[in-house]
N, C-alpha and C positions, 0 to 999 in steps of 0.2 A: 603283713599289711602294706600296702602302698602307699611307698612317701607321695606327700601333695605338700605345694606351695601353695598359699590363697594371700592373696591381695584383693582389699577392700578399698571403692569409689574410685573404678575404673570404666572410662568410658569408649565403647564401641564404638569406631568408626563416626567419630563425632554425635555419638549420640546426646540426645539433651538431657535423659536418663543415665545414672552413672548406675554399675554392676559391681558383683565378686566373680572376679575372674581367679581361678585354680586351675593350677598344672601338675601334670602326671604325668609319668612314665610314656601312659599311651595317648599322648596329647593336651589340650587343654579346653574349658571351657567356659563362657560367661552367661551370668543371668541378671536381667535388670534387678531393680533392690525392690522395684513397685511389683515384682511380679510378671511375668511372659513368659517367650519362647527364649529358651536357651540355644544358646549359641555354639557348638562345639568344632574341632577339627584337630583331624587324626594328626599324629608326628609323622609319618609318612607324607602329608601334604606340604611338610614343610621343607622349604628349600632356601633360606635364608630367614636373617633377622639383623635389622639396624637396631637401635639405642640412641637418642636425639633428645633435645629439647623441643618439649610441647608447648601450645596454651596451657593446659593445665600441670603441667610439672615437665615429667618426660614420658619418652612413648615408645611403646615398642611396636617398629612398623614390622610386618612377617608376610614375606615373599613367598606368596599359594605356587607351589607348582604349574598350576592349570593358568598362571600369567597373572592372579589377583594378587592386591595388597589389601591386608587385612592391619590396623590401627588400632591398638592398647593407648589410651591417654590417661593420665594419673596418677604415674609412680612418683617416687621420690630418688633423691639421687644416693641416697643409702641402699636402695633397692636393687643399685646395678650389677653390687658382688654375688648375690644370691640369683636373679635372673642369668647373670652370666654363667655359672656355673650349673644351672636347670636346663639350659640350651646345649651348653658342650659334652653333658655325662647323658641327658635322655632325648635328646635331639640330634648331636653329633655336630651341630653348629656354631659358628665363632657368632655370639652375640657382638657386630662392629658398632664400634661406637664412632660416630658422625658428626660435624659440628656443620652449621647451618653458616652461611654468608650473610656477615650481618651490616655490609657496610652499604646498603639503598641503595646499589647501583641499578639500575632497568636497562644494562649491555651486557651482554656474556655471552654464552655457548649450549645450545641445545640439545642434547642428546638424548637418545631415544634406545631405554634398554629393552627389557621382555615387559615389564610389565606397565611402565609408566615414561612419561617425557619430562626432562630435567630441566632445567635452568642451574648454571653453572654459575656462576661470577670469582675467579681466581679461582678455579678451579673445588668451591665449595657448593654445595649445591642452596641454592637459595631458594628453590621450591618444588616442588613436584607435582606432578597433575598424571590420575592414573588415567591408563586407558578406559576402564569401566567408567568413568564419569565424561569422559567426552564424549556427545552425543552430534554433531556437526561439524565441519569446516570447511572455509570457501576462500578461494584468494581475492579476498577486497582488494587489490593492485597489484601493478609488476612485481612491485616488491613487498606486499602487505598479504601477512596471512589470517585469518578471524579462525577462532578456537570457540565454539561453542559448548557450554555445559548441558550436560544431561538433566532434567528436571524431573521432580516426581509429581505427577498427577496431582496427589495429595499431601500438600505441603507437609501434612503432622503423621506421615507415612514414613519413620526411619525403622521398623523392621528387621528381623535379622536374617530373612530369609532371601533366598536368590543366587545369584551367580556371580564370577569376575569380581569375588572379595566374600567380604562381609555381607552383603547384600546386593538388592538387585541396583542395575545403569541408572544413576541418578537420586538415588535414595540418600546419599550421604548429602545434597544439599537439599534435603530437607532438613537438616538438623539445625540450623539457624533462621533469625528473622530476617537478616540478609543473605542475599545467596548471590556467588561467582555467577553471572549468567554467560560473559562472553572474554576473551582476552586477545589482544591482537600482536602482532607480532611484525618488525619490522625486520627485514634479511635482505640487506643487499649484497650484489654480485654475481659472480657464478661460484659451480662446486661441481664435486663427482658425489657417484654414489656412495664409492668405495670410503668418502670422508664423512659421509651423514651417519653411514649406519655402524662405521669404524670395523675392527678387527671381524665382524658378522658378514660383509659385504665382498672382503678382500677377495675370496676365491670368483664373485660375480666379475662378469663382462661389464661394470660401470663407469669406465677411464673415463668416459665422453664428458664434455664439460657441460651445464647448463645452466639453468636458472636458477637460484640459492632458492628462491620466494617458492617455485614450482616443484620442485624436488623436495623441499619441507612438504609442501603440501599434499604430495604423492604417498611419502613416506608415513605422515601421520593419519591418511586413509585405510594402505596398510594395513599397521600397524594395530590401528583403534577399531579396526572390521567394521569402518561407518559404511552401511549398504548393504554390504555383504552377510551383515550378520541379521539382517531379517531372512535370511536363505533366499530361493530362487522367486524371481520374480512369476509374479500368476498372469498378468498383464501388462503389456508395454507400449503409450501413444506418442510418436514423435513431432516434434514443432507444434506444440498446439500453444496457440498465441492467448497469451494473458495479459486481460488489460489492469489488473491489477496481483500482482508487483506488474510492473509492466515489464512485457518483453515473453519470448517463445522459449516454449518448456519441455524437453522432455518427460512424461509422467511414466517411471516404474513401480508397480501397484503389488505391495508385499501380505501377506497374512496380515502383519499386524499392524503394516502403518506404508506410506509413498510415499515417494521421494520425486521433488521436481529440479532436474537438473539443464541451468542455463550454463550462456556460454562464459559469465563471471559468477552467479551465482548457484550454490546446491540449497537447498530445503528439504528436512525427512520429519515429515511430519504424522505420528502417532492419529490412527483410524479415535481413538478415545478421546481427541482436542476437540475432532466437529463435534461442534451442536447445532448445526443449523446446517441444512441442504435445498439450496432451492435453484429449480428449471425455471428461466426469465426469457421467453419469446419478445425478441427486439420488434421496434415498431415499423422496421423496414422490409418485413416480412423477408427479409433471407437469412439474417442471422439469428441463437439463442445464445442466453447465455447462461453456466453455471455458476452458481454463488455458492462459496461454501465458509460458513463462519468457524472462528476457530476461538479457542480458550484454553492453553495462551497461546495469545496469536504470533504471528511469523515476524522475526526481529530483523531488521538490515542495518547494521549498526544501530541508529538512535530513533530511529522508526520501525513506528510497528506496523503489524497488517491484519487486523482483526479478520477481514474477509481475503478471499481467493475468489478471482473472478475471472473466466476462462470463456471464449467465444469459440463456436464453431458455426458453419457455415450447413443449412438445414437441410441440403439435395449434396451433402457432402455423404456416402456410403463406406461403408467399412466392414470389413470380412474377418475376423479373430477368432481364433481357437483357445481356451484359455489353459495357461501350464499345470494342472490340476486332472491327477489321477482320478477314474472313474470312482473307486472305493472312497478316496480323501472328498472329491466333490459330492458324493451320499449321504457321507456321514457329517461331516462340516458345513454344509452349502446346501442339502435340499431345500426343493423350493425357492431357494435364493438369489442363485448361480444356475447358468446354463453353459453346458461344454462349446456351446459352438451361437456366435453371434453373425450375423447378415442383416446389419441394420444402419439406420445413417450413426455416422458420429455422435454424435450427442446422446442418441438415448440410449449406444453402446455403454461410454464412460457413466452416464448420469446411473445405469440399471447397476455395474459390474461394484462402484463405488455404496451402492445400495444394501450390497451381497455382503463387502467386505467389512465395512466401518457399521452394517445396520442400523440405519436412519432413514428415516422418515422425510420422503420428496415432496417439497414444497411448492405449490402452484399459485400464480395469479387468482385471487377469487374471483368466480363466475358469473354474483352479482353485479359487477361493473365491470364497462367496456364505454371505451370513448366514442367520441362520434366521429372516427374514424375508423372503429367499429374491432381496436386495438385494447391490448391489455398495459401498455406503458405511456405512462404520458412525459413529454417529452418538458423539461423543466429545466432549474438549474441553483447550487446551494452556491449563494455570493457570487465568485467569476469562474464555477465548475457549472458545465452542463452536462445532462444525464436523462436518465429517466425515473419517476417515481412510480411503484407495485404498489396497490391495494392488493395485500394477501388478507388471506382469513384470519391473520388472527395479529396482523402488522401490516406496518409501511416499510416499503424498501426500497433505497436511493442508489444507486448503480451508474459509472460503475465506481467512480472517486469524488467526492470521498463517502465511499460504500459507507451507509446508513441505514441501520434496523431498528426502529422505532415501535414495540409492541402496543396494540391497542387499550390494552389494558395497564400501561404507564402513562397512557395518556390522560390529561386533566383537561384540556379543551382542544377547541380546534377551529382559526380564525380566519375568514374569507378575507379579504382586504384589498385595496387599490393602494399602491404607496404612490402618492403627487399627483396631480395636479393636472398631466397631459393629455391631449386628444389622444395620443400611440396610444396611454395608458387602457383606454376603453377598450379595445380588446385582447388585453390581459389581467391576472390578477394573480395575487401570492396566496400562498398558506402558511399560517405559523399553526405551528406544533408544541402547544404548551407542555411538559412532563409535569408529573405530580410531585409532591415533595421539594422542590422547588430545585428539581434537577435539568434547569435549564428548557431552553427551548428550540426549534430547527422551523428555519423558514424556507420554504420552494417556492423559487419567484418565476417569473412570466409564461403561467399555464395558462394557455387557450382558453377565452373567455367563453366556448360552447363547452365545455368538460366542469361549466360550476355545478346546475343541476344536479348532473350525473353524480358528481363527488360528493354533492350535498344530499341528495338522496342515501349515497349508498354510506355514510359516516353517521344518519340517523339511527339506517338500519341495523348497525354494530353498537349501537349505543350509547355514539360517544356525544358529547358535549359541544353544537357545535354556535358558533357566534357568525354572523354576518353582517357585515362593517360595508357592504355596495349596495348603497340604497338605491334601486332600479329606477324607482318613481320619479324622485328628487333628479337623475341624472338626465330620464327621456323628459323632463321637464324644462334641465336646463338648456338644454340644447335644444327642445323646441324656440323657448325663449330666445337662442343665441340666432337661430336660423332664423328670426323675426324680425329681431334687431337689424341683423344684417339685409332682410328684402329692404326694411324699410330706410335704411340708411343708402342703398343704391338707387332706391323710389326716387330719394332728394337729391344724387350727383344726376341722376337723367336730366331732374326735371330744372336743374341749376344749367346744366351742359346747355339743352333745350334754349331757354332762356339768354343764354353768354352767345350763342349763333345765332340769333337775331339782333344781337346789339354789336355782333363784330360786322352783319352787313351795313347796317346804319355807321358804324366809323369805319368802312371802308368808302362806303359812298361821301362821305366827310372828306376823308383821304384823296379821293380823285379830287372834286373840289379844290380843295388845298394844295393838291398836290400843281394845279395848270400853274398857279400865281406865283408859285413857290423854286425858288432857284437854289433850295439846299442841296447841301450830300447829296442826302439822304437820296431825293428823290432822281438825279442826278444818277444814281449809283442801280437805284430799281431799272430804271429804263433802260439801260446801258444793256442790263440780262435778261433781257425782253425784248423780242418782237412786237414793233411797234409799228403802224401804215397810217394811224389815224390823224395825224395833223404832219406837216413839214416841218416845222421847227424839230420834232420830237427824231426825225430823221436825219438830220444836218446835225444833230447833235449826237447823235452816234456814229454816225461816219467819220466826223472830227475826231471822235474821242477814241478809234479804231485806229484812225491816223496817227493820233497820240502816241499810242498804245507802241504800233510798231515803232516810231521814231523815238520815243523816248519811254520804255518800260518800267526806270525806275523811279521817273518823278510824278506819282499818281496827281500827288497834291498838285501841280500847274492846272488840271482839268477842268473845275470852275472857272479860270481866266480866261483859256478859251471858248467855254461854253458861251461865257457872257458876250464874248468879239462877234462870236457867230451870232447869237442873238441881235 
């Protein structure tokens, strides 16, 4: 009969379900205690085995051949005699026993064996991160690397099924309500190769010195098959500019998921995140654009990106063959995919992404068109301007901060003028009330010929809509205003009118007054005037010319001799 060891409320790979995991001669295996799939693997897969302290007691971690670690959590520390001695007689392995670094340093040394990346601190390892759970990496700076985690689709998806461990890339954080999503890593300096990848490297040509930050990040590409391991690429478009993350992206387009790679940032983003695909013809008629919503969206450190918004230019042409066996494109892609594309850019990526990820292409509804005879109205949410889409079955705000509003979360929908200004008349806002009282989105200064049109076609979808610009009330006031105003200019004419008949009556005054009169004032009039009509009136500017030159700076004497001449 064959000896077996069993131990009881042990848990797989962090599962949230604990098992009875038994060992045998020819291997071991676990099954949850609620009932599932068992978990098994041969002793021929095994090629190592630690002994550590766990969360739940201690753990035996076991080094897969094929590069996976596979996680025993549960045991107790009486348990080590009897596991150690089940490893060395029907495994032929030293069960090592490891002690964890427990002094909180966040400085050490990273190394990168077959099957995981270490953190060292005095030389103990302070944690471990396998490659089957890294699912990204990008270097946020000269000297800054980002560690992305592998996610599972479905959070309550821990499984024992799959590859590179215990289960499939990312299934191990589902096992909790928190999850590792991203870790960064700071590496200054240079290095060789020969030093990162240690004793594995030494026979390579690596002496060269470089970058610590870029060499890590080289190495854990590698390493972790980020790319590579969706196998060959089916399609490849270079520079294609995104206005949202912004900046120009290489897209390589794999069976199961693409990858967009900038000059600091990568993204490999799983075909099963979209939910949403939509073609958005810009209202400049030369550009369109693609939207593609994501769930979970694209992280850049602390910001997310629910959408992907990509522009291409509309008389831009493109010629691609795609990397896909006649047989593999029959049986996986009929009707889907085509071998050979001759078409502009845009409805190349928007059809090929159609084939791959199968979803459903989303268009502008046909019932509205502005009166520019456009499917985008050009708007703006606070101090972002854009465009806002009446689709068929939502609104869509493009391209930041990209906004999908379904019509059927909608609870009303509000015309309105905010203040008070002439500008104001021809524009006006929309608020977007949501139901349940999940807030609301306003689009301010749309063209005041696109109400109609929007108020018609918001009936026709059935939503709820309010209008706050009473038309009447405004051609009202402003007939008013324009009345007010003749008739207030009626009475500066008819005052003006009035004021030039009474300034010739005191000018005729003025001459008058003016013969008798030996002021300044009058004095100073004649002097800059041509005058013939009496001789004194000429004797007294000749003097005062004479004045003038012989003494320019004493105005005030000019009365004294006015009077002598007189």
């Amino acid at each position: 009969m064959t000896a077996i060891e069993s131990f009881d409320s042990i848990y797989l790979d962090l599962s949230k379900e604990s098992g009875k995991c038994r060992f045998a001669e020819t291997g071991f295996g676990w099954k949850p205690s609620g009932g599932g799939e068992t978990f098994t693997l041969d002793h021929s897969n095994i090629s190592g085995a630690q002994w550590s302290r766990a969360s739940k007691g201690y753990e035996i971690r076991i080094l897969h051949r094929n590069s996976g670690i596979i996680q025993l959590d549960g045991f107790q520390q009486a348990d080590y005699d009897r596991l150690s001695r089940v490893f060395k007689n029907w495994y032929s392995t030293v069960l090592e026993a490891k002690e964890h670094a427990l002094r909180g340093w966040n400085w050490g040394k990273a190394e990168f064996s077959k099957a995981e990346l270490t953190f060292n601190v005095q030389n103990k390892p302070a944690f471990e991160v396998p490659y089957s759970e890294i699912g990204n990496t990008n270097l946020a700076g000269r000297n800054e690397v980002a560690v992305e985690m592998s996610l599972p689709q479905d959070a309550n998806d821990t499984g024992t099924d799959g590859q590179g461990g215990a289960r499939g890339k990312g299934k191990k954080a589902g096992a909790g309500r928190d999850q590792l999503v991203e870790m960064r890593f700071y590496i200054p300096g240079t290095t060789t190769k020969k030093e990162t990848e240690g004793d594995e490297g030494a026979s390579d040509d690596g002496g060269e010195e470089q970058n610590s930050a870029t060499l890590f990040y080289d190495t854990l590409i590698e390493k972790a098959e980020i790319g590579e391991m969706a196998g060959d690429t089916i399609a490849t478009f270079l520079d294609v500019l995104h206005l949202t993350p912004r900046g120009r992206f290489d897209i390589d387009m794999y069976e199961a998921s693409f990858r967009l790679r900038g000059k600091t940032y990568d993204y490999k983003i799983q075909y099963d995140a979209i939910k949403k695909f939509m073609v958005l013809p810009k209202p400049d008629d030369t550009h369109c654009m693609l939207c593609i919503g994501l769930d979970p969206p694209l992280r850049q450190g602390q910001t997310r990106y629910p959408f992907v918004v990509m522009q291409f230019k509309k008389d831009e042409e493109v010629t691609i063959d795609l990397n896909l066996e006649g047989e593999e494109l029959e049986a996986k892609y009929k009707d889907k995919l085509e071998a050979h594309y001759e078409e502009p850019l845009h409805h190349v990526v928007a059809k090929i992404f159609r084939g791959l990820a199968n979803k459903k292409i989303s268009s502008p509804a046909k019932d509205f068109i502005t009166h520019r005879s456009q499917y985008g109205i050009k708007c703006s949410i606070k101090a972002s301007e854009g465009f806002l889409y009446c689709l068929e079955k939502a609104f869509m705000f493009v391209p930041k901060p990209a906004t999908y509003i379904a019509y059927e979360q909608t609870q009303s929908v509000t015309f309105s003028r905010v203040g008070g200004a002439v500008s104001t008349l021809s524009t006006f806002d929309i608020t977007v009330v949501l139901k349940n009282g999940a807030g609301s989105s306003q689009f301010s200064n749309i063209n005041r010929e696109d109400l109609k049109a929007l108020e018609t076609f918001f009936k026709l979808k059935g939503l709820r809509v309010k209008n706050e610009i009473d038309e009447d009330a405004n051609i009202l006031a402003a007939a008013l205003r324009e009345q007010d105003m003749d008739e207030s200019d009626d009475e500066v004419v008819a005052s003006k009118m009035d004021r030039g008949s009474a300034d010739e009556d005191e000018e005729s005054v003025d001459e008058d007054f003016q013969a008798d009169s030996d002021s300044d004032v009058a004095e100073e009039f004649d002097s800059d005037h041509d005058s013939s009509g009496s001789a004194s009136g000429s004797d007294a500017e000749s003097d005062v010319d004479e004045d003038q030159v012989d003494d320019e700076d004493e105005p005030e004497e000019r009365p004294k001799k006015k009077t002598k001449t007189g």
